[in-house]
TORVEXDO-343888 format. One line per field, with one value per atom (N, C-alpha, C, O): residue number from 1; residue in one letter; chain; atom name; x, y, z. Coordinates in Angstrom, 1 decimal, padded with zeros to 4 digits, m for minus. Layout:
REM TORVEXDO-343888
k <- [NUM:...]
r <- [A:...]
c <- [A:...]
a <- [CA:...]
X <- [X:...]
Y <- [Y:...]
Z <- [Z:...]
***
This chain:
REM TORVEXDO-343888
k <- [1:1:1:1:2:2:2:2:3:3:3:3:4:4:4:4:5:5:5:5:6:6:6:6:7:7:7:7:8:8:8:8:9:9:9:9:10:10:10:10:11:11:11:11:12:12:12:12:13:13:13:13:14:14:14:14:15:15:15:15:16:16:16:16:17:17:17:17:18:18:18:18:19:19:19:19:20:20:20:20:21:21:21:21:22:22:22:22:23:23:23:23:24:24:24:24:25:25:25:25:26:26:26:26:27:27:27:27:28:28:28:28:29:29:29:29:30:30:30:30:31:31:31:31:32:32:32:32:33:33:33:33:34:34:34:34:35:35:35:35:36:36:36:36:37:37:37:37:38:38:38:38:39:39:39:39:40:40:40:40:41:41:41:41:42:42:42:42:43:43:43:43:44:44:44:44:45:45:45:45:46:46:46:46:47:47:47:47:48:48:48:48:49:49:49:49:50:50:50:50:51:51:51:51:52:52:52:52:53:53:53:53:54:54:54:54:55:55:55:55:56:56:56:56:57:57:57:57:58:58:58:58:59:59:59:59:60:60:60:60:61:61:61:61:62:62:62:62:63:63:63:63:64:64:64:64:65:65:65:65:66:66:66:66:67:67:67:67:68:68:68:68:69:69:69:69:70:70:70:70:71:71:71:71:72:72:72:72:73:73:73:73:74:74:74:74:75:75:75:75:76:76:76:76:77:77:77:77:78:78:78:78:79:79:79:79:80:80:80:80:81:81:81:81:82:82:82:82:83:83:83:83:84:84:84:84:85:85:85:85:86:86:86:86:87:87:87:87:88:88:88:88:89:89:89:89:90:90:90:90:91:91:91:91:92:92:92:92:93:93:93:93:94:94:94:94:95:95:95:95:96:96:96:96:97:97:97:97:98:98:98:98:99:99:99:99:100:100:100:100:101:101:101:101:102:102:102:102:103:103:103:103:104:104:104:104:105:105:105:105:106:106:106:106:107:107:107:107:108:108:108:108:109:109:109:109:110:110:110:110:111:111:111:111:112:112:112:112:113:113:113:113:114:114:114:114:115:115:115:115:116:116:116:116:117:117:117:117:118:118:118:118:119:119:119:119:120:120:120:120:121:121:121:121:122:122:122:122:123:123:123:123:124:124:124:124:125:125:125:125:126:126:126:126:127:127:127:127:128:128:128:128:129:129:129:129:130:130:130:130:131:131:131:131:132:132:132:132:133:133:133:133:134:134:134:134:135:135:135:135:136:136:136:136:137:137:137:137:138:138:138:138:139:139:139:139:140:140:140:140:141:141:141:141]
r <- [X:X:X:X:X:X:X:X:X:X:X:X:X:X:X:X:X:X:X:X:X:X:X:X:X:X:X:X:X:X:X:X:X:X:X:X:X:X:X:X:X:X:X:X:X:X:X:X:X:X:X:X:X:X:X:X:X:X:X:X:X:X:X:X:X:X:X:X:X:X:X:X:X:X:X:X:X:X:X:X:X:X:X:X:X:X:X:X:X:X:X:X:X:X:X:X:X:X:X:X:X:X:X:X:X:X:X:X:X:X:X:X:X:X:X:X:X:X:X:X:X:X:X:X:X:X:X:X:X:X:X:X:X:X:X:X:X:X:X:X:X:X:X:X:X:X:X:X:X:X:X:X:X:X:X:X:X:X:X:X:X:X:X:X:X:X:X:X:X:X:X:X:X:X:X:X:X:X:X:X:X:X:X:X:X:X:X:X:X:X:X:X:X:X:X:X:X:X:X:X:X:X:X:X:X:X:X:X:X:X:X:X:X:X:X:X:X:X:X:X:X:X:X:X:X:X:X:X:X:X:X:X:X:X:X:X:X:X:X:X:X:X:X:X:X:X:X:X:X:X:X:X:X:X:X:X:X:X:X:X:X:X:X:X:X:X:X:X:X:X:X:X:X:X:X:X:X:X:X:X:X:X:X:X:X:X:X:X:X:X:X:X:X:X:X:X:X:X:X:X:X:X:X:X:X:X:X:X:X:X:X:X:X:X:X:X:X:X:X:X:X:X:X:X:X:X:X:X:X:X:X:X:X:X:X:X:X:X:X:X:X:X:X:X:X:X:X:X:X:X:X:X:X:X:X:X:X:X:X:X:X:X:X:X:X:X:X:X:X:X:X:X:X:X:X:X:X:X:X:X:X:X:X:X:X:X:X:X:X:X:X:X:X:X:X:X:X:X:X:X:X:X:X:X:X:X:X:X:X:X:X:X:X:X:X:X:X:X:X:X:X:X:X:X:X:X:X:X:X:X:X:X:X:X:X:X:X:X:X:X:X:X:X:X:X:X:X:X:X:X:X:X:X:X:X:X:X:X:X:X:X:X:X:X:X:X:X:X:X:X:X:X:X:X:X:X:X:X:X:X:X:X:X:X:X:X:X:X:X:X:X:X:X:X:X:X:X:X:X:X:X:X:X:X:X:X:X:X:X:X:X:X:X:X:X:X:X:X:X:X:X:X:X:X:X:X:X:X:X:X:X:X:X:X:X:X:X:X:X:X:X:X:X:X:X:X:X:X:X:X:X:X:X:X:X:X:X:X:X:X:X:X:X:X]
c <- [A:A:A:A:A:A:A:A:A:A:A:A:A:A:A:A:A:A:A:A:A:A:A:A:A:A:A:A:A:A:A:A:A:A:A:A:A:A:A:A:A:A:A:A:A:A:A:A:A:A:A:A:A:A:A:A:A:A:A:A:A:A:A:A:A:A:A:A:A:A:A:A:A:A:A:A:A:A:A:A:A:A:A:A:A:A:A:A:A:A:A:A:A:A:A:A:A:A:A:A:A:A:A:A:A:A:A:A:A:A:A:A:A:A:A:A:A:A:A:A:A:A:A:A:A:A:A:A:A:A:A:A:A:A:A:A:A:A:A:A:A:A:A:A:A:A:A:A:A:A:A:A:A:A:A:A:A:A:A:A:A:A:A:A:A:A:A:A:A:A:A:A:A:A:A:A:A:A:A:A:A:A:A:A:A:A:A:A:A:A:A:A:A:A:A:A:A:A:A:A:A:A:A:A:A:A:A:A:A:A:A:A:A:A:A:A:A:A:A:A:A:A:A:A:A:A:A:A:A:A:A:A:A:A:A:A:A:A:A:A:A:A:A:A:A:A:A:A:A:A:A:A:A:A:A:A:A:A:A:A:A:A:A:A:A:A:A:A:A:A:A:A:A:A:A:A:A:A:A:A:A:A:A:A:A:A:A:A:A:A:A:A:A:A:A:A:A:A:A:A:A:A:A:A:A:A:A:A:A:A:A:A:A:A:A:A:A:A:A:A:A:A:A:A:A:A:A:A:A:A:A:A:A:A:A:A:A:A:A:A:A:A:A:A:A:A:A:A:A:A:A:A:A:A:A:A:A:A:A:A:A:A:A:A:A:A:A:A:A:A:A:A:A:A:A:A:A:A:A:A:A:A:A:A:A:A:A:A:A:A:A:A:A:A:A:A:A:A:A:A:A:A:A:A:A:A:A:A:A:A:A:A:A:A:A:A:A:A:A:A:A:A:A:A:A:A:A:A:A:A:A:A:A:A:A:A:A:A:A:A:A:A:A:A:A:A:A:A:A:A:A:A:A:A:A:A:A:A:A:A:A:A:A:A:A:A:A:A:A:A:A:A:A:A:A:A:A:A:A:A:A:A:A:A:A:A:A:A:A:A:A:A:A:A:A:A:A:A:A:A:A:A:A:A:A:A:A:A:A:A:A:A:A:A:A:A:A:A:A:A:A:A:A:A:A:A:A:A:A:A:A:A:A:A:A:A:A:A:A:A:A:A:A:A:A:A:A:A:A:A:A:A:A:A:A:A:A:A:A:A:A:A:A:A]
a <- [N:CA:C:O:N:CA:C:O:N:CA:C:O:N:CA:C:O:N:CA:C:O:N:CA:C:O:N:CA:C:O:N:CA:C:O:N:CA:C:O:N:CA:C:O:N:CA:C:O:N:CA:C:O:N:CA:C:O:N:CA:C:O:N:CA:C:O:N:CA:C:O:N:CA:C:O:N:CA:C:O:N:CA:C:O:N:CA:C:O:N:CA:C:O:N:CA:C:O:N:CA:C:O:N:CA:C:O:N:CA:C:O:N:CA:C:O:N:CA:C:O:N:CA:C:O:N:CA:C:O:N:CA:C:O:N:CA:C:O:N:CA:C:O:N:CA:C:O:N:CA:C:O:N:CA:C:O:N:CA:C:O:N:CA:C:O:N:CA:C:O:N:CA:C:O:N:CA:C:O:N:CA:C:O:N:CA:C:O:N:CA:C:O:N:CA:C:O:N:CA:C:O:N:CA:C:O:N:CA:C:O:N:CA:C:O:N:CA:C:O:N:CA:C:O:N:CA:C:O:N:CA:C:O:N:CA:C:O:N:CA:C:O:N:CA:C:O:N:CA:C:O:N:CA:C:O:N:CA:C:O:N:CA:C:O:N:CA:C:O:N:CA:C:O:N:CA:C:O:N:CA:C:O:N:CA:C:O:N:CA:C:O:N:CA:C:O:N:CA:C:O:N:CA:C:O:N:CA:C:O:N:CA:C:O:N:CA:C:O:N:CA:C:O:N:CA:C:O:N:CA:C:O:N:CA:C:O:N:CA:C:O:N:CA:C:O:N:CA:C:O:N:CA:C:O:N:CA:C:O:N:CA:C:O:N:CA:C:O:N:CA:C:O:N:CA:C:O:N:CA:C:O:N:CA:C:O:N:CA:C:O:N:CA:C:O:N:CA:C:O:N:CA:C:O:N:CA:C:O:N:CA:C:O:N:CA:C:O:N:CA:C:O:N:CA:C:O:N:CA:C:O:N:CA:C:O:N:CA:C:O:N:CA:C:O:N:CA:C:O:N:CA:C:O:N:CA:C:O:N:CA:C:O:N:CA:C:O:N:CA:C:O:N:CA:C:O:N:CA:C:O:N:CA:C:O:N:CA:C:O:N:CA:C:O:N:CA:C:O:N:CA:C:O:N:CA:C:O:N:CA:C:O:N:CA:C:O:N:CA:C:O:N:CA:C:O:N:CA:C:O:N:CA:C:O:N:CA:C:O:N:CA:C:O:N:CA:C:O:N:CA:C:O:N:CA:C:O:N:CA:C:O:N:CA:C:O:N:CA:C:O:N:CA:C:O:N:CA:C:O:N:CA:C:O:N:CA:C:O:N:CA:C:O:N:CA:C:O:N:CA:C:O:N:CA:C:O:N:CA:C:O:N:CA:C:O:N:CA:C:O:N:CA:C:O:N:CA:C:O:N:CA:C:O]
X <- [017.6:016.7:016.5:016.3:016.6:016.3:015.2:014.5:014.7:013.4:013.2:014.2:011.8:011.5:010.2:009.4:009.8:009.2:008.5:009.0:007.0:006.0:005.4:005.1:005.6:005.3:003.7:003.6:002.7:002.0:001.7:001.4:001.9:002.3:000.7:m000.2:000.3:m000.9:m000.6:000.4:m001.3:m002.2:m001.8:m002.0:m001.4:m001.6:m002.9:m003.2:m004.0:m004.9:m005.2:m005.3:m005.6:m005.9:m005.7:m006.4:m004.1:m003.5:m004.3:m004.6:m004.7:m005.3:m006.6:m006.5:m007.3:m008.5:m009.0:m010.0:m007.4:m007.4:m007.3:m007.9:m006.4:m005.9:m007.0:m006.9:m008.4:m009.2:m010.5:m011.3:m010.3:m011.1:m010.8:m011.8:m009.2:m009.2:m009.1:m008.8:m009.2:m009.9:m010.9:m011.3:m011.4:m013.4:m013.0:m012.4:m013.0:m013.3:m012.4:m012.8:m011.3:m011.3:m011.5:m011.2:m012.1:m013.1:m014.3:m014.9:m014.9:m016.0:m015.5:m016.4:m014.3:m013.6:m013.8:m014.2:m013.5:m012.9:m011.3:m011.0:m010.5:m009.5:m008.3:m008.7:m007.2:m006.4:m005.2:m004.4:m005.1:m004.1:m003.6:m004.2:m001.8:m001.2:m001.4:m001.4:m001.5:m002.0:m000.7:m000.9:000.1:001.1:000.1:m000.9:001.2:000.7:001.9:001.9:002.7:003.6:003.4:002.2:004.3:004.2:004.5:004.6:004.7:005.4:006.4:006.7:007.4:008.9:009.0:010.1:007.8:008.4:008.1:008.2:007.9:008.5:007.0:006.0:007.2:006.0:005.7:006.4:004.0:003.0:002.3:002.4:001.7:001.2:000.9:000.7:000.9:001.0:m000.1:m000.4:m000.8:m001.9:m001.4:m001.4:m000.9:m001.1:m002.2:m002.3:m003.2:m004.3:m003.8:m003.0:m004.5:m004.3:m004.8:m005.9:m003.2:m003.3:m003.0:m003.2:m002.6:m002.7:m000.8:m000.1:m000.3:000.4:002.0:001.8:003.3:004.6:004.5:003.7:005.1:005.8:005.4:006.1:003.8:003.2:003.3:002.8:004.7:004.1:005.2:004.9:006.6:007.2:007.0:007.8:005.8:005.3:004.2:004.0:003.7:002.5:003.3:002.9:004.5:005.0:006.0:006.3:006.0:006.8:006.2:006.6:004.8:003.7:003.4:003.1:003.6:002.8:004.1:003.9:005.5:006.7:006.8:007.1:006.6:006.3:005.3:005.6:004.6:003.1:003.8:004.2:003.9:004.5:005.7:005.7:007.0:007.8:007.7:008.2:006.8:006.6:005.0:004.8:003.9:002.7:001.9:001.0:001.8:001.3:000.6:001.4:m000.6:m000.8:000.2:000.8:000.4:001.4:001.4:002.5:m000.4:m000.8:m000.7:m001.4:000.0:000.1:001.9:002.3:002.7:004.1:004.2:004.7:003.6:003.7:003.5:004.3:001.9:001.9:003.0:003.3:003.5:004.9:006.1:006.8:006.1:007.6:007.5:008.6:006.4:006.5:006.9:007.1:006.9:007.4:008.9:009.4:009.6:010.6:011.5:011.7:012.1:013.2:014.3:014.7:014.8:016.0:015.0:015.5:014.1:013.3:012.8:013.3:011.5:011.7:012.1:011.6:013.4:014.8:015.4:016.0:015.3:016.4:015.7:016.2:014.5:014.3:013.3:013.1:013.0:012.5:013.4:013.0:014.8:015.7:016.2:017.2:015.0:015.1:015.3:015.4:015.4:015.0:013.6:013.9:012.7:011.4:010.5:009.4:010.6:009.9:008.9:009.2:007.8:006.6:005.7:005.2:005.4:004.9:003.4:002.6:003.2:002.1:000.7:001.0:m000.7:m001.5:m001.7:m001.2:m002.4:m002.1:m001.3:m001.2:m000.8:m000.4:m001.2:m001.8:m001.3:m002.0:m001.5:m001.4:m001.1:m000.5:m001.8:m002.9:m001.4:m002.4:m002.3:m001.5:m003.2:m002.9:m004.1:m005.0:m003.9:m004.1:m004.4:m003.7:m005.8:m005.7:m005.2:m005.7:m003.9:m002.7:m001.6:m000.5:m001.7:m000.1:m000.3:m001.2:000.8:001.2:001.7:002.4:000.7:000.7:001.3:001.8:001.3:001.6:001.5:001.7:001.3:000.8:000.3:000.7:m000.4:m000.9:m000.4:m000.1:m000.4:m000.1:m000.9:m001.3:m001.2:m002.3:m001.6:m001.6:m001.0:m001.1:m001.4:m001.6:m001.4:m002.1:m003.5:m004.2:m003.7:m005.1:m004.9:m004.0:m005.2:m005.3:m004.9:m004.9:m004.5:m004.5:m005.3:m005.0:m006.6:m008.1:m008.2:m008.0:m008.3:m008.7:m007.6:m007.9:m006.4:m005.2:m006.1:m006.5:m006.2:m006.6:m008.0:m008.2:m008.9:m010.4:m010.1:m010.8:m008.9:m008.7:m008.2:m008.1:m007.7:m006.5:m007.4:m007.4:m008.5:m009.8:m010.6:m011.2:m011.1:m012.0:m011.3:m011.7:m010.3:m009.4:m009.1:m008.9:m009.1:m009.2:m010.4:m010.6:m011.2:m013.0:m013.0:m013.8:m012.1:m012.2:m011.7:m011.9:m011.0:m010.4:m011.8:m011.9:m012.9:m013.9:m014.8:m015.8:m014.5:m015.3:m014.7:m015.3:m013.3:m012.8:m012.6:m012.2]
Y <- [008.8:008.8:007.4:006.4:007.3:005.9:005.2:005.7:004.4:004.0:002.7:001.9:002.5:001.9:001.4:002.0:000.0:m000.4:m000.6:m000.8:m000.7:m000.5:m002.0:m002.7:m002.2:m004.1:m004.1:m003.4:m004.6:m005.0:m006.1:m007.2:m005.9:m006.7:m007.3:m006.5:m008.4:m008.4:m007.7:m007.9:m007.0:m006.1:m007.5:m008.7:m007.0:m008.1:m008.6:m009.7:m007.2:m007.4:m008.6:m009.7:m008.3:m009.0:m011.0:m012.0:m010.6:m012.2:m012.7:m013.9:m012.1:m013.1:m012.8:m013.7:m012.2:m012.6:m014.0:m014.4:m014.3:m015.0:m016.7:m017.8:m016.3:m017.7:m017.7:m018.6:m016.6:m017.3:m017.9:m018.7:m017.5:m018.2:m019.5:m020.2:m020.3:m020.8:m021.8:m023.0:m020.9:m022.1:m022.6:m023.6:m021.7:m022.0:m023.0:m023.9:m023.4:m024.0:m025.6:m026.8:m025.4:m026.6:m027.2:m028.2:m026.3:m027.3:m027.6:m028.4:m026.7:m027.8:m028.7:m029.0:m029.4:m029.8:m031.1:m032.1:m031.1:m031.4:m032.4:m033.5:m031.4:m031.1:m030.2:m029.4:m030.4:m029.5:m029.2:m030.1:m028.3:m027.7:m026.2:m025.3:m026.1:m025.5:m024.2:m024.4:m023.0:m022.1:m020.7:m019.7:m020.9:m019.9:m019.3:m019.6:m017.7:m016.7:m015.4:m014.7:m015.1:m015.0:m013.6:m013.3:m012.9:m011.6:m011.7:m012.9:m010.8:m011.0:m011.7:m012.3:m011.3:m011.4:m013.0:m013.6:m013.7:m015.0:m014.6:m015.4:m013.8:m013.7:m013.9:m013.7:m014.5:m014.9:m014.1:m013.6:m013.6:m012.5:m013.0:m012.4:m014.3:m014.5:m015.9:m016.4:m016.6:m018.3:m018.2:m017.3:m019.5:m020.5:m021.7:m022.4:m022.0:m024.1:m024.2:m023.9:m024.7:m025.5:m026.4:m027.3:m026.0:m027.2:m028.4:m028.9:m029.0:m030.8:m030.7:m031.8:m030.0:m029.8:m030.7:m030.5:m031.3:m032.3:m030.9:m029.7:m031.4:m030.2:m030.5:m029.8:m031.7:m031.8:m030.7:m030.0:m030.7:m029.8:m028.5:m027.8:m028.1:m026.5:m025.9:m024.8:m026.4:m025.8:m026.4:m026.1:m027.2:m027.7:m026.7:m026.6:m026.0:m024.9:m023.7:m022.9:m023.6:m022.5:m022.4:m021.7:m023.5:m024.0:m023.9:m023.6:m024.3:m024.4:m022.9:m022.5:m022.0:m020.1:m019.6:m018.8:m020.3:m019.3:m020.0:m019.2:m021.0:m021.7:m021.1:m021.0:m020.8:m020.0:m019.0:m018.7:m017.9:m016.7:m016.6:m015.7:m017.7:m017.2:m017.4:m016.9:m018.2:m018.6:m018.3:m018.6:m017.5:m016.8:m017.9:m017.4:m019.5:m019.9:m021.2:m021.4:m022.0:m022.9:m024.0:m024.4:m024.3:m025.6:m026.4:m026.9:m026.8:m028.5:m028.2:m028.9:m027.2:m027.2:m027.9:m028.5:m027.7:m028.2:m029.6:m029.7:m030.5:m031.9:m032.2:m032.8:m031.5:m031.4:m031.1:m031.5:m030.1:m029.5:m030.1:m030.1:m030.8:m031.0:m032.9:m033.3:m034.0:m035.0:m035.8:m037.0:m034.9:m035.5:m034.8:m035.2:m034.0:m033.6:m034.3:m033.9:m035.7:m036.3:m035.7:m036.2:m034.7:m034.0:m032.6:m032.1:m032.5:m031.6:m032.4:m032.3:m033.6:m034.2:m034.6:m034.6:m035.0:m035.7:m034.9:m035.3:m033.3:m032.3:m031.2:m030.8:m030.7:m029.7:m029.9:m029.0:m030.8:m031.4:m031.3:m030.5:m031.4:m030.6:m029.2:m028.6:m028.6:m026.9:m026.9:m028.0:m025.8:m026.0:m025.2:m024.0:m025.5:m025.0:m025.0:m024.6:m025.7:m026.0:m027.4:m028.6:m026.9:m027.8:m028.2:m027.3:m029.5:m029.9:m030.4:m030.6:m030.4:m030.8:m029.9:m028.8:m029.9:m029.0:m028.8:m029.6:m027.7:m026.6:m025.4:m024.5:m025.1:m023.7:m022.3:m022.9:m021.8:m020.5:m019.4:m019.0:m018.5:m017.2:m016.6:m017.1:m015.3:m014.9:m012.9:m012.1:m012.7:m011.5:m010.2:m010.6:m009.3:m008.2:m007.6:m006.8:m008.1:m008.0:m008.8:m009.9:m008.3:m009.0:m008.5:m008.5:m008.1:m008.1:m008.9:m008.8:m010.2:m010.9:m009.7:m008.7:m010.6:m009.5:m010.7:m010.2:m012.1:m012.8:m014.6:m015.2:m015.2:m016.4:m017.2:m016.8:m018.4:m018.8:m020.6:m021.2:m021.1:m022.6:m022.9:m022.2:m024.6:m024.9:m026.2:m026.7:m027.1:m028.3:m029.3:m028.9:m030.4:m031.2:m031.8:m032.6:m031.4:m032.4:m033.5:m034.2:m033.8:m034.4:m032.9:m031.8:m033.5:m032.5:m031.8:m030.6:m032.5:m032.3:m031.0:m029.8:m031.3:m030.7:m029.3:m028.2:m029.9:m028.4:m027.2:m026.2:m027.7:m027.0:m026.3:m025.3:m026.8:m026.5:m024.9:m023.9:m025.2:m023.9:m022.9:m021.7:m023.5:m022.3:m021.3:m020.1:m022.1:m021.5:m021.0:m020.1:m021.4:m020.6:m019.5:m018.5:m019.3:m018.2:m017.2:m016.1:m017.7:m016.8:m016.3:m015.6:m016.8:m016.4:m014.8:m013.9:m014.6:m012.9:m012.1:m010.9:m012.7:m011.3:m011.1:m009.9:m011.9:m011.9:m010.8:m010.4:m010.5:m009.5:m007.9:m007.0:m008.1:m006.7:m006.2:m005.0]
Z <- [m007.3:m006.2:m005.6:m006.4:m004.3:m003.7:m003.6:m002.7:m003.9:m003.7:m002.6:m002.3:m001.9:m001.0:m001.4:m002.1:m000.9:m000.8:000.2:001.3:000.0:001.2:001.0:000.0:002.6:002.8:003.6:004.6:003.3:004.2:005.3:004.9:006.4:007.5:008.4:008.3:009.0:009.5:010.9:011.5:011.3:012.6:014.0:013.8:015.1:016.1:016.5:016.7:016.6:016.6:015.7:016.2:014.1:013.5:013.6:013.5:013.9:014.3:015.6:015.5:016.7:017.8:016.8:016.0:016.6:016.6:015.1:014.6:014.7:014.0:014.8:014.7:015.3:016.5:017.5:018.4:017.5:018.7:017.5:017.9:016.0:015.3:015.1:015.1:014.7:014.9:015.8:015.6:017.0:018.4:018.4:019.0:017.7:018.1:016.9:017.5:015.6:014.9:015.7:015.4:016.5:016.3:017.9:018.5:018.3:019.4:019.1:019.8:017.6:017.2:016.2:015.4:016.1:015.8:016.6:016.0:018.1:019.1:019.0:019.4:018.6:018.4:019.4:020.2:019.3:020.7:019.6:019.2:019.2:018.3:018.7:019.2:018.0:017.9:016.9:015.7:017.2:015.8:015.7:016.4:014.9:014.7:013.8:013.1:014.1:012.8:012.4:013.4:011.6:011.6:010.6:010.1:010.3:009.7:008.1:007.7:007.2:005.8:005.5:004.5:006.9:007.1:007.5:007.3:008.3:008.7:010.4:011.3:010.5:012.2:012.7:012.1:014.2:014.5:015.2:016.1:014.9:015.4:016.7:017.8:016.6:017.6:017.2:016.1:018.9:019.0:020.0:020.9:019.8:021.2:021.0:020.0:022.1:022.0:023.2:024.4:022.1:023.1:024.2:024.0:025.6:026.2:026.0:025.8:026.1:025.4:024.0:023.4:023.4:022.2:021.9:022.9:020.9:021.0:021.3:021.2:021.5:022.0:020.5:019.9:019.7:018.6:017.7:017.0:017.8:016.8:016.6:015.7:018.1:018.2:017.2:016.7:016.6:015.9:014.4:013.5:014.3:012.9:012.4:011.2:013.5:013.0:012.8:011.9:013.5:013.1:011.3:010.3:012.0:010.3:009.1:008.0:009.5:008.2:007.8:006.7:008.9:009.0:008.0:007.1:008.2:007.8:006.1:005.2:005.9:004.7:003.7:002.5:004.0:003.5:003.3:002.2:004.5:004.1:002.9:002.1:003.0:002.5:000.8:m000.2:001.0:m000.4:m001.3:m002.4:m000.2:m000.5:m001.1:m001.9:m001.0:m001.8:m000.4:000.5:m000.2:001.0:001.0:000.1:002.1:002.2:001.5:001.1:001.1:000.6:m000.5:m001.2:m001.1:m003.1:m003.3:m004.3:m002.3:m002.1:m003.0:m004.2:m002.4:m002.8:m004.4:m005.2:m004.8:m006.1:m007.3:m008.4:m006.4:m007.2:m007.6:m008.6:m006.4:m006.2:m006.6:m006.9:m006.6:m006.9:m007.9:m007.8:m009.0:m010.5:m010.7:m011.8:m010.0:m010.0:m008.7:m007.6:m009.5:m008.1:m007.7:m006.7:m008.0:m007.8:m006.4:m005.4:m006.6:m005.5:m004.6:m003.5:m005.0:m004.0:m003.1:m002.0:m003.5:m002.9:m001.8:m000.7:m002.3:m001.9:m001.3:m000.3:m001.8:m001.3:000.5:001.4:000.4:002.0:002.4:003.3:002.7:003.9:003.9:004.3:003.0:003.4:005.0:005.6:005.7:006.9:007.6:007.8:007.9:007.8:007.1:007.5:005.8:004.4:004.5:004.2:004.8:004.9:003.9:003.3:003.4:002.1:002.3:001.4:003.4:003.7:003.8:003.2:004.2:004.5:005.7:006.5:006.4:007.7:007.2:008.1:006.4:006.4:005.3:004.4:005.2:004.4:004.4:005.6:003.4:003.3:003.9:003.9:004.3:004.8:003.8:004.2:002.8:001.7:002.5:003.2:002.4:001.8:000.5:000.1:m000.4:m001.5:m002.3:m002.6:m002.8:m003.9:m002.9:m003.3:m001.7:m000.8:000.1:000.9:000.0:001.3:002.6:002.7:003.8:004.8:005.8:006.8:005.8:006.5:006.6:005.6:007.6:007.0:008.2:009.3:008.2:009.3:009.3:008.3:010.3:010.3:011.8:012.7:011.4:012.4:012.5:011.3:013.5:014.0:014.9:016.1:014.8:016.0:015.5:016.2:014.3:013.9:012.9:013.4:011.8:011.1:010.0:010.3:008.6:007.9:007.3:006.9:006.9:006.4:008.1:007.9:009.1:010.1:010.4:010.8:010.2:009.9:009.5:010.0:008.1:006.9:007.1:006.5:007.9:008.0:009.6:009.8:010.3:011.1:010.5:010.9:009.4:009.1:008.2:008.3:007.2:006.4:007.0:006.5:008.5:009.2:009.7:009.1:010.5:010.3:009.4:009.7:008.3:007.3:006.7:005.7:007.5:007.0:007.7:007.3:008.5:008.9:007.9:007.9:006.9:006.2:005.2:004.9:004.7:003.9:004.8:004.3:006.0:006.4:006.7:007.1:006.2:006.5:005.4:005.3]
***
């Protein structure tokens, strides 16, 4: 018998009303940032580039959302990992899309990755502060 697996994906819904949280947080910020949010799969759900918010940043937020997701774990744990190992250091930064930095967050369902979020254009202390306000909606569903 064949068997299948059941994936949980985030809601579109769910995704804007994640990218308008983290708008609000980073205009009390006063900040202009890029806010990807991407599915289980990597694929992107839904994007805002603030106006003024920097171009570079906009395929760095996306990169941070597909990073999170593919690997279910925040961006800013990457570095930790990978700095006492020279052969990763060295090598695995020309993944392509593989971000080591903070701004990115899986975004779960319980214990199922449903997706992931990336935020650029601030500082990374300030990445990180949209991508957790953002994620302050799943504490209420």
């Amino acid at each position: 018998m064949l068997e299948f697996l059941k994936q949980k994906s985030i809601s579109s819904d769910l995704a804007q009303k994640m990218i308008d949280k983290a708008v609000q947080k980073a205009t009390e910020l006063g900040i202009k940032v890029n806010i990807a949010i991407v599915d289980q799969g990597g694929n992107l759900k839904a994007f805002c580039r603030m106006d003024g918010a920097p171009l570079l940043s906009i395929q760095i937020a996306q990169n941070k959302a597909y990073t999170a997701a593919a690997f279910g774990i925040p961006t800013h744990q990457w570095y930790d990992m990978i700095k006492d190992e020279p052969s990763l250091r060295l090598g695995i930064v020309h993944t392509e899309k593989l971000v080591i930095f903070g701004g990115g967050y899986p975004i779960y369902d319980g214990k199922d990755l449903a997706g992931g979020i990336g935020v650029s254009g601030g500082s990374e202390e300030e990445d990180r502060m949209c991508c957790e306000a953002a994620l302050s909606l799943l504490e209420t569903v």
